[in-house]
N, C-alpha and C positions, 0 to 999 in steps of 0.2 A: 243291591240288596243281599245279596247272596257274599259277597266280600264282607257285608255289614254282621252277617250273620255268623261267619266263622272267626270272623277277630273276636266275638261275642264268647261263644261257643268252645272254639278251639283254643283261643287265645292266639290266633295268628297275626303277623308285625303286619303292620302298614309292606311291607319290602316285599315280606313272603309272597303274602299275595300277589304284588306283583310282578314277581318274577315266576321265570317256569314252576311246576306246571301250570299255576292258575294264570296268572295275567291276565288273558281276554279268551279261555277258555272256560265257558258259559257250562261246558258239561263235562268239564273236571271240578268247578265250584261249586252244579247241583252234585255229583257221585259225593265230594267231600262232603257237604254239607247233610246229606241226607246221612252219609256213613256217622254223622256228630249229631244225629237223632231228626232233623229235621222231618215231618210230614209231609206228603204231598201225594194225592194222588196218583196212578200210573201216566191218565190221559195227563194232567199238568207236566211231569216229566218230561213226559215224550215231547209234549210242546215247545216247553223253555226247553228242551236240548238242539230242538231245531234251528233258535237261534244264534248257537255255536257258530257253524259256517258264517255268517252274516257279519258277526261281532268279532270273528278272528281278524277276518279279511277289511273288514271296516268299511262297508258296504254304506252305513248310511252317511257316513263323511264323506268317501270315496266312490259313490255309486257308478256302478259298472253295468255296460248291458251282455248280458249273459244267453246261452241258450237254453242254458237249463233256468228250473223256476229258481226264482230266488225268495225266500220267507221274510216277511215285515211284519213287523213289531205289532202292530195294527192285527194280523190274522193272531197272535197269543195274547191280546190284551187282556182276557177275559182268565186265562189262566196266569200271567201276569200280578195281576189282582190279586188273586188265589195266592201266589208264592210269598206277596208283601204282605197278605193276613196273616200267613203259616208263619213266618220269621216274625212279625209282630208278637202273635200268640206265643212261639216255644221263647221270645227272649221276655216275656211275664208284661208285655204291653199295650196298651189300647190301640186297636186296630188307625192307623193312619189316615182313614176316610171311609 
């Protein structure tokens, strides 16, 4: 969503994105995207940043048992939600569900 939001926005290539810095980093694409006007909340933030770690490491292809906590997609759905009306709304389009 967030990838969908700055090719929109920024005008960034299919490539950009996915190469450094953004690729599979969840919160250098909310920082960009927010810096290119996006809304959200602090609490939504802070949430979708949390799942940075998760999506670098590729935790839900690749799931690892860890000792520290690990964050699932499942604990931010609800802010989730939140981020896919916010990019619906700023790119002028009817909410997705």
């Amino acid at each position: 969503m967030l990838k969908a939001y700055l090719a929109q926005a920024d005008n960034l290539t299919e490539k950009q994105l996915s190469d450094p810095p953004f690729r599979h980093n969840i919160k250098k694409l909310l920082d960009e995207a927010i810096r290119c006007g996006l809304s959200l909340s602090t609490n939504t933030k802070t949430n979708i940043t949390l799942l940075t770690k998760a999506h670098t490491q590729h935790w839900p292809r690749y799931p690892i048992r860890k000792s520290e906590g690990v964050v699932l997609i499942y604990q931010c759905e609800a802010d989730a939600d939140k981020l896919f009306k916010a990019v619906f709304a700023a790119l002028g389009r009817p909410p997705p569900f």
